[in-house]
Structures are given as structure tokens and as C-alpha cells.
Phi, psi and omega in degrees: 000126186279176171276349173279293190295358166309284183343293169329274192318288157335285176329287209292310188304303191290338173307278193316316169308338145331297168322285190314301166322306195300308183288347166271347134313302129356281182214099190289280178000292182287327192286307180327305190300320184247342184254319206321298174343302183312293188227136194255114170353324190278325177308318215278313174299320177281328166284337163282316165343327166119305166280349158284345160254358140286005167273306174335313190283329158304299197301338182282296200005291189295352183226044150321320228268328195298337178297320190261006172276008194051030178283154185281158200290124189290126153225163173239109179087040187079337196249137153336119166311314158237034118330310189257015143270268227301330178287279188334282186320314180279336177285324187282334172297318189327297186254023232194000253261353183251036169196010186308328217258294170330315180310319196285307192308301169294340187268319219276312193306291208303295183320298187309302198296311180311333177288322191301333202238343188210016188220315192087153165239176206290030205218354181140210177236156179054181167341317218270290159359293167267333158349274144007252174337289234255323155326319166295283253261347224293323161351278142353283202278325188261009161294276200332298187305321168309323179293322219267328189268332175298269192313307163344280209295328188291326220258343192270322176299319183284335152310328188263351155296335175097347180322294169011288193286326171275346183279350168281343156317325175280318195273132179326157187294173155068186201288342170316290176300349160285320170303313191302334201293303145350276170324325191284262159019305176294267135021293150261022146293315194279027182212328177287187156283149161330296219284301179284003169274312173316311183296328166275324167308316191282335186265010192254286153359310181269349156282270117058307201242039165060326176124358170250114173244129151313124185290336170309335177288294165334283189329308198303304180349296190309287184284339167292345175286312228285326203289341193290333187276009183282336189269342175240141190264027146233042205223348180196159197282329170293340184301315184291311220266351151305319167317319201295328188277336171115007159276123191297158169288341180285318185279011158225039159254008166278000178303338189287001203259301171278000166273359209257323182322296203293292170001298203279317150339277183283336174261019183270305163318295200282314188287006164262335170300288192316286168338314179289304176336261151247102190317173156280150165224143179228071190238014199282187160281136180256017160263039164313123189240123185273157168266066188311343176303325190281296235278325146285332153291248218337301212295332217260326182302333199288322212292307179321316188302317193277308176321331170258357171284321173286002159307294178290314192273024153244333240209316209208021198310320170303342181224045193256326279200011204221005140210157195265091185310285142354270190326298185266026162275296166301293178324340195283277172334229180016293183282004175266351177228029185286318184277002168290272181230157203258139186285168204236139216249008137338255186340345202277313215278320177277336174296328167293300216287307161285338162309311188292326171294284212314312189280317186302307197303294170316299213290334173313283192324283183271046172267318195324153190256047180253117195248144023206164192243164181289177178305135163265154220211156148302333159308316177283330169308312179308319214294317195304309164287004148288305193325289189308348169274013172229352178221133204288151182275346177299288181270012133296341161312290185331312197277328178286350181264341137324288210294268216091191186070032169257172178246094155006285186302289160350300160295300212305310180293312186315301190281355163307308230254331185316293191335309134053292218279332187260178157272326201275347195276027177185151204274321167318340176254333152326298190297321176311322201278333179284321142328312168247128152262011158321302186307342157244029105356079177289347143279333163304323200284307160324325173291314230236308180281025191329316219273013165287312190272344164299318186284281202296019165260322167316321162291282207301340173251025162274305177299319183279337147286000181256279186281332162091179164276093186270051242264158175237075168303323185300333189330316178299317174288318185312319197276349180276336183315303171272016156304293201291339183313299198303336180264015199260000000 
């Protein structure tokens, strides 16, 4: 063993023990059963306590120093160290599925420290470092938070117009109405946010169906939120931060030709599932008296949402990236109409319980050491949108939108719509899982959502054989051109 592979040992060793903690947390059973011999119950007990992972952590200090010295980065067997924490953190959401926010929490702890102490982040080394980092990212992550919690308080208003109750009067009988519910849904991602198109399909949905949903049907959800927004840059956050970057909304609206594709596919499936499951019923009162008063709070939070996303990113694009607008645009929207009817702030406390996984997961995603993407390519396009349903797409975006030379519409669906496939691979299946919590059985979902990852490969080479790969490498020149004009 070199002086180089000490950092490596120590890391793995105090990792794993993290680990270890966390799943004996987790699933008390197996470990009483299979760890305890190993590591003995008083280990487990001390280290959640706190001091014990501050001694662990004392105990690194001193080899702090080694993250700013250029030694090159430990890996194994080739893959990144933290890599292989951040697969371990998504294998415990995996199988963990009634403790995912420790899981996320505990992957983030690991991830933060290992850097912290022996690698550095892209913003530098040590505290300053993660400073840094999380300066960058603070943006992101409190738009999300604001989106995530903010549509809670919209989907509880909008349950409480009684629409819910009254749309079954409307929606065709049969598994036809469960598509239709979809389509609807599909629609109003593409002028709404992902998150708040979802949120209302699932609170329309638990009326409709009584409250027994498929989980394949969730899935659908999800994914009919995530594909209605690939094609429009007010409809999904990767779409927006392409505009932002100086890509026209005409090169990524051809996304719709595999999202409309991947629709008819998974929601022809997920709406013969529901059906079998549980109809629509339309035995309700058919004297529903709406509550136009909610129905104007939604109207009037969406409207705050759209209106400043298309403001700052036409008008003010230079300061989108430099506060969380979005976020605090819903909130706005909430509290001016708070004196209307009073939101109901109950509901707040599980939605923060998936906001903090969704933000650990995020905040994960981007510690990752991925500074460049393979050639672009349509090949690299698929890949990405496979990727995203398990790493988050927001600084795959980044990078491909760094690197140019896509075909836009193309990005745009993958990495819309791939999130799709996990409930966790996209904050719309985050927001559903806070609504159902079924939804986070990553295996039921994966069981029940098949026909999501049949549809997006199927959407994508429909779109790639009907228009072929076209990439628009220039945007970036186009948009400096009347700069450079201006100065002549």
C-alpha cells in the first residue's frame, strides 16, 4: 500500500460504517440478524448519536490537506469514489423504500464529507469549496423547494374546488377516461410547470378513482407531466434553462412528435391498468357546487408562476440564474390570497419530507465529477435520458448545453421524459410519491410502470426516423452576434 492509497482506505472504511448505520436504521431486522456479529449494536448506537460521527470526522482532518495538493483522484476498478457512494445512495432509495429521505441524507453526508476531506469540489477544496459549490447550486435547489411545497398548498386548493368531483360528469366512461385524464394532464405541462401539472392529475385522479390508483397509473402521471413540458420552454426546467442559454423555443418543439408518440403508448396501457384496477365512478353528487373562490387562487398562483418565468427569461435572462424566482413567484401567489381562502399549511410537513430527498438527490447529482459528456450525438441523447431516470437532469443539461452541437428537441425529450422511469428520477414523481406514498416501491413502480421506458425508446426513434438528427451547434454564436454588432 503507497501513501497514496491510505485517503482510499480510511474513506471506505468510515463510508461504509455510515452506511451500515444508515441500513441498520433502515431495516433493523436484517442487520440485528446479519450485522450485529460484525459490528456490535453499541457501534451503531454511538455513531447515530452524533459523536461518534464527529469523532470520525476529527479523525479525517488531518488528511484535508490531501484534497488541495493535485493528487489524483481515487478510484475503483476505474469508477470514481463518488460515483460508487452516490450508486450505493440510489441502491438504498432503491430498497429502502419507507426510509428513502435517510437514505438520500446519509448518501449526501457521505458524498459531502469524502469530498470535503479528500478530493475537493469544482468550486475549489475544503469548506471554501463546498461554500462554493452550494452557492452555485442554492438557486436550483430553493426554486425546487419553493415549486415542491408551493404546489402542495395549489393541489389542496384545487381539491377543494370540488372540480375533482365535478370532472367525472364529464370524463368519458371506461378506460377512455382514465386516457382522457392523461391527455389533460399532457396539456397542462406544456404552458404549466411539470410539477404543478402532475400534482393536479394525481389530485383529480384520487377523486375519480376513489383513491385506489395503479401504481402504473402514478407512473403515467408522471410521465404524461414530464413529456407534455419536453417541447415547450415554459413547461419543464430543462427546456426553460435551454431558452435561457439562447436556444429558440422552435428547436425544441419538435420534441412533441416522441412525446405525443411515447402518450399514446404508455397512456393506452397505464389507462387499461387503471381501469381494471378501478374505474371512474360516476356515482358521485351530481349536484356539485364549485368553489370558484379556490378556483381563482389556482388561477391567480399558476398565473404569478407564468408570468414571471416568461419575464425573467425574455426580458432579464442575465438574472435568472441569480435567484429563485419561480419559487418565490408561487409563494407570492399563495400569500396574496391567503386572505381569500386560508391554504391549508397541514399538508406542508410530508411535502418537506420529499423536498429535502429531492434536494439531497439533486444536491448529490451535482457534487458528481462529470465535467464533459461523450460526443453529441443521437446515441449520447438516448443515453442521457436513460441516465436521468436515476441522476438528476438539471447538470446533465448544463453540460450538454456547455458542450453544443445537439439537436435540441431531441435533448429536450430525453432528459424530460427518461426521469419518467424511477419515481425519484424527476421532482414530478417526487411530487406524486408525496401524494401516494405507494409510489415509492421502486419496485411496484418499475412492475406496474413498464410501459414508460417501452414508450420512451419508442417515442425517440420515432422522432429520430420521421425528422432524422439535426443538431443546432450555433445558438450560443447566434445570440453573441448582436452583442458583438453593437460594439463595433
Amino acid at each position: 500500500m503507497t501513501a497514496e492509497h491510505i485517503p482510499i482506505v480510511l474513506a471506505s472504511v468510515f463510508l461504509s460504517f455510515v452506511f451500515l448505520s444508515t441500513f441498520r436504521v433502515a431495516a433493523p431486522g436484517l442487520t440485528r440478524r446479519g450485522l450485529s456479529p460484525i459490528v456490535p449494536p453499541m457501534f451503531f448506537r454511538y455513531l447515530r448519536s452524533g459523536w461518534g460521527l464527529l469523532a470520525a470526522v476529527c479523525a479525517l482532518l488531518p488528511f484535508s490537506v490531501w484534497a488541495g495538493e493535485g493528487a489524483s483522484a481515487p478510484a475503483v476498478f476505474g469508477i470514481r469514489i463518488e460515483f460508487i457512494l452516490f450508486g450505493l445512495t440510489l441502491l438504498g432509495v432503491a430498497l429502502f423504500h419507507h426510509k428513502t429521505m435517510q437514505v438520500a441524507l446519509t448518501g449526501l453526508a457521505a458524498i459531502t464529507l469524502y469530498k470535503l476531506f479528500f478530493t475537493g469540489f469544482h468550486a475549489g477544496p475544503g469548506l471554501a469549496g463546498l461554500a462554493g459549490h452550494l452557492g452555485h447550486e442554492w438557486v436550483t435547489l430553493m426554486n425546487l423547494l419553493g415549486l415542491l411545497l408551493g404546489f402542495e398548498i395549489l393541489s389542496h386548493h384545487f381539491s377543494a374546488s370540488k372540480i375533482p368531483a365535478w370532472l367525472p360528469k364529464i370524463l368519458p366512461a371506461g378506460a377512455a377516461g382514465a386516457f382522457v385524464l392523461l391527455v389533460l394532464v399532457f396539456v397542462l405541462s406544456s404552458f404549466l410547470d411539470n410539477i404543478a401539472a402532475a400534482m393536479i392529475g394525481g389530485t383529480i385522479a384520487a377523486t375519480v378513482f376513489k383513491g385506489r390508483i395503479h401504481t402504473g397509473y402514478l407512473a403515467a402521471i408522471v410521465a404524461a407531466s414530464n413529456a407534455g413540458g419536453a417541447g415547450s420552454v415554459v413547461g419543464d426546467t430543462t427546456t426553460t434553462m435551454m431558452w435561457i442559454d439562447g436556444v429558440s423555443p422552435l428547436d425544441v418543439l419538435h420534441a412533441y412528435i416522441a412525446a405525443v408518440t411515447a402518450l399514446l403508448i404508455f397512456g393506452v396501457v397505464a389507462a387499461r391498468q387503471q381501469h381494471k384496477f378501478h374505474p371512474i365512478s360516476h356515482d358521485g353528487d351530481i349536484h356539485v357546487a364549485i368553489d370558484y373562490a379556490r378556483v381563482g387562487i389556482v388561477a391567480t398562483i399558476l398565473a404569478f408562476a407564468i408570468v414571471t418565468n416568461v419575464i425573467i427569461n425574455t426580458r432579464f435572462n442575465h438574472l435568472a440564474d441569480l435567484f429563485p424566482w419561480l419559487g418565490v413567484a408561487v409563494w407570492a401567489g399563495i400569500l396574496v390570497t391567503a386572505s381569500v381562502r386560508r391554504p391549508h399549511w397541514g399538508g406542508i410537513k410530508d411535502a418537506f419530507r420529499g423536498s429535502v430527498f429531492l434536494l439531497s438527490l439533486v444536491t448529490c447529482a451535482s457534487m458528481m465529477p462529470v465535467e464533459t459528456l461523450p460526443k453529441a450525438s443521437w446515441q449520447t441523447a438516448f443515453g442521457l435520458g436513460a441516465v436521468s431516470a436515476v441522476f438528476d437532469n438539471i447538470p446533465l443539461t448544463k453540460l450538454a448545453l456547455a458542450q453544443g452541437g445537439y439537436d435540441w428537441g431531441f435533448l429536450a425529450y430525453a432528459v424530460g421524459f427518461g426521469g419518467s422511469m424511477l419515481w425519484f428520477g424527476s421532482s414530478a414523481g417526487v411530487a406524486i410519491s408525496n401524494l401516494f406514498h405507494q409510489a415509492k416501491n421502486t419496485g411496484a413502480w418499475l412492475r406496474g410502470g413498464w410501459h414508460v421506458a417501452i414508450a420512451y425508446v419508442i417515442g425517440f426513434f420515432v422522432l429520430l426516423y420521421t425528422l432524422g438528427w439535426e443538431p443546432h451547434p450555433t445558438h450560443k454564436e447566434t445570440k453573441a452576434q448582436p452583442a458583438a454588432a453593437a460594439h463595433r
